[in-house]
N, C-alpha and C positions, 0 to 999 in steps of 0.2 A: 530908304533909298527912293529916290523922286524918279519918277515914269518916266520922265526923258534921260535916266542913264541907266534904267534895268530894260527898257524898253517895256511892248505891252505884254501880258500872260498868253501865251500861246499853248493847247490843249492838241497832246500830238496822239493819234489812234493808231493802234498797229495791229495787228493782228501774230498770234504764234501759235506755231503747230508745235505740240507736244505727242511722241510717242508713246500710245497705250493709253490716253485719255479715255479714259468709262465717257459714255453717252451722255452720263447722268452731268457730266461737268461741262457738256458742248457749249460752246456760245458764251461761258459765266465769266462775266466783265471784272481787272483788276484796277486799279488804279494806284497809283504812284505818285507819291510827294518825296521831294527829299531837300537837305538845306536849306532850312527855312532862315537859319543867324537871324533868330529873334532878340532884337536886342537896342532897339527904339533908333537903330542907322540903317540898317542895309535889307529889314524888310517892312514897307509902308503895311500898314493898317487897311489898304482898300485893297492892294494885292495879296494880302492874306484872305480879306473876303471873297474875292474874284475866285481865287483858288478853292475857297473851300464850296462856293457857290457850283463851280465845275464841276466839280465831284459828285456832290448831290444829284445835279441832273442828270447824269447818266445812270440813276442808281444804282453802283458799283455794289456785287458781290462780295469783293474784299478790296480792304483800302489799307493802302502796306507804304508805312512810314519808314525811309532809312538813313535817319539819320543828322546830326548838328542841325539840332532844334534851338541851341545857343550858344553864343560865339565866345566870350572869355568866364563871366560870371555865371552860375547856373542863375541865379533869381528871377531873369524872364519867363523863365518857364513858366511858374505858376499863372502868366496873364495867358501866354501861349495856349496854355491846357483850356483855360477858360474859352478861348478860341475853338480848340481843337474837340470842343464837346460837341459843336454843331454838324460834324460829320457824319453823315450817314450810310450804313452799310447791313447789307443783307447778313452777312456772317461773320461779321467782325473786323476791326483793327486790330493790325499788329505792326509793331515798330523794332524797329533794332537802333543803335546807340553808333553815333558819328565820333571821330579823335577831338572834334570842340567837346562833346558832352563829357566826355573823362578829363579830360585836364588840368580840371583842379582838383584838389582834395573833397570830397564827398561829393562832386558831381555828379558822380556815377549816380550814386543813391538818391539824390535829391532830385535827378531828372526821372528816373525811373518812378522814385514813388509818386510825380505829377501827373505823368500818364497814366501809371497804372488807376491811380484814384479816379478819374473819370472813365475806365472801363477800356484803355487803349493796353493789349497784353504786349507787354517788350520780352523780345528773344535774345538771351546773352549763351549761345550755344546750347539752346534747344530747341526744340521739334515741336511743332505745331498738329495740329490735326484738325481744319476749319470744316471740311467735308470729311470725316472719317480718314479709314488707313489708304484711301483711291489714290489720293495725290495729298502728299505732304508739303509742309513749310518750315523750313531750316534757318533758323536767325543765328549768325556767329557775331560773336565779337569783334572789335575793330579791331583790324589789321594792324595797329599801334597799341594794342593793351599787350602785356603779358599773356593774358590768359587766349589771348587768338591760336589758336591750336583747334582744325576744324576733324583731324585723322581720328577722336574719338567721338563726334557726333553722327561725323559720313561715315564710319564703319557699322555703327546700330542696323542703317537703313537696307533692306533690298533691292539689289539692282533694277530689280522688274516694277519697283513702285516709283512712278512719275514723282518729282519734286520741285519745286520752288523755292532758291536757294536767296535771305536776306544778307546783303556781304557790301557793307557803304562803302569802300574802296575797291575799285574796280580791277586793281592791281591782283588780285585776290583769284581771279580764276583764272590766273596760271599755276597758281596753287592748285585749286579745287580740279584739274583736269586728271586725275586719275578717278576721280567719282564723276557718278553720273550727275549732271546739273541740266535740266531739262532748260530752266533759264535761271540766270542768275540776276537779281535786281542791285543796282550799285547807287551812288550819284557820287561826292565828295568833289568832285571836278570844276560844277561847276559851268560844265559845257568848255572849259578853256576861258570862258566870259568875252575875251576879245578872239574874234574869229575871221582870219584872213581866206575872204573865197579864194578857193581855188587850193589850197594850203592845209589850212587847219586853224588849230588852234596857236594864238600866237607863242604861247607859255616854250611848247618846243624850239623854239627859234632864238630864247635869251640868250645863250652861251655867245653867239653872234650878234647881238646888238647889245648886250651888257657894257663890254669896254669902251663903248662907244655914250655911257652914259653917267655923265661925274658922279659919283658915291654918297655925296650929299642929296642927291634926288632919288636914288636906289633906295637910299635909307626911309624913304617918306612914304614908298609903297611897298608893299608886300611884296607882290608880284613879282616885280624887277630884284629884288635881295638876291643875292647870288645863292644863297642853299635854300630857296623856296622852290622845290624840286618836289611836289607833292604826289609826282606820279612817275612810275617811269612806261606805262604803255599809252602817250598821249593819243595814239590813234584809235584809243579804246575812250575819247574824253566825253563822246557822245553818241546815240543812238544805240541801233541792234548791231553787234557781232557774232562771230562763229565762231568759238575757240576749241581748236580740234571739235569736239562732236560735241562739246559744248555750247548754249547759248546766253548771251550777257547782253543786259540793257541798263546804258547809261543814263541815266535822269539830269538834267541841267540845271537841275534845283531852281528855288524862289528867291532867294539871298543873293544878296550881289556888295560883291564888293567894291569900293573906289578904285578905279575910275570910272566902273561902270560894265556896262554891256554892247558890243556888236555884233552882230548878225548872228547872237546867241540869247535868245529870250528867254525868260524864267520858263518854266515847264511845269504841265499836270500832265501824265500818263496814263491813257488808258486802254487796258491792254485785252482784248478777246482771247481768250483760249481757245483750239480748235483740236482736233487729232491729227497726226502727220499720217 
């Protein structure tokens, strides 16, 4: 995708308080990619370097990937991985798996074993432990596989142990709201990609300008199709939220799709921990 419809990489710092964070994890930088749709259209080769250039320099503690690393066929992956070895991190990568990476037949597997081979560990509903049992990290499956059932992984955990919850659709922590989710990392969104100030994201707003737009033109973009409904909490399509005592942050992803992007720019996250 060409710079002038993803716009340029924007690198957003937030900072989160976590209850019961040990000492020992104050300050320890995360960082966040998601939506990369590698797949030689909607993510260039310089804003893959940009990205991964960002990341390094702040040398992040953990670098937590979530998700649609490729958009129909898995075989990009393998350039991607070659990419994605240049990352650097204090204690690790870990990824979890987006509904582009399952949806064909052996996606699943053939995305999985390219990260894994370069040292990047993917969570399909299990449990991490990068700093020991202080604060953990929860990767589930995609909210569109079968196997999404997260009632047997959050029951393992102790309520009194901080977590760090991987869940690419952000739809997902209205689910996850009877467990504790100190924060929950999402993207799948996209940011909404067209973003009306003042409003939001335009995607909420189709039901009313749909009929308004011949079906032969509907048909040529994703977006506008009348069942591309890929979310139903759009207010949740970007940034930090509070869901009940819950907290969730949405990533705007690198990937972009035609027709581009508005006042939503591809994103690298990086996120401070602190204690509340």
């Amino acid at each position: 995708m060409h710079w002038l419809l993803s716009g340029p990489l924007s690198v957003e710092k937030l900072t989160v308080r976590i209850a019961g964070l040990p000492a020992s994890l104050q300050g320890k930088k995360l960082v966040q990619m998601s939506d990369f749709h590698y797949d030689g259209l909607r993510l260039s080769e310089a804003m893959l370097e940009k990205a991964i250039a960002a990341s390094n320099q702040v040398k992040p503690d953990l670098v937590l990937l979530t998700g649609d690393y490729v958009t129909t066929s898995p075989e990009p992956i393998h350039t991607l991985a070659q990419r994605l070895k240049h990352l650097q991190s204090n204690s690790g990568i870990y990824a979890i798996l987006g509904n582009h990476d399952i949806r064909h037949k052996h996606a699943k597997t053939e995305v999985t074993a390219a990260l894994t081979n370069i040292g990047i560990r993917v969570l399909w509903n299990e449990i991490a432990y990068p700093w020991g049992k202080e604060l953990l990290l929860v990767g589930l499956a995609d909210r569109y596989s079968r196997e999404f059932n997260p009632e047997p992984v959050m029951n393992q955990l102790d309520f009194a142990t901080p977590r760090i919850v991987l869940s690419h659709n952000p739809d997902t922590a209205e689910i996850l709201q009877p467990w504790r989710v100190d924060l929950q990392l999402s993207g799948h969104t996209h940011g909404g990609q067209i973003v009306i100030p003042g409003f939001g994201p335009m995607l909420p707003y189709q039901r009313n300008i749909l009929p308004k737009i011949p079906l032969k033109v509907r048909r040529r973009f994703p977006f506008l199709r009348k069942d591309y409904f890929v979310l139903r909490h759009w207010e949740w399509a970007q940034g930090l939220h509070r869901i009940g005592k819950n907290q969730l942050y949405v990533n705007r992803g690198l990937g972009t799709y035609f027709p581009g992007r508005l006042f939503c720019p591809p994103e690298v996250t990086v996120i401070t921990l602190q204690s509340e």
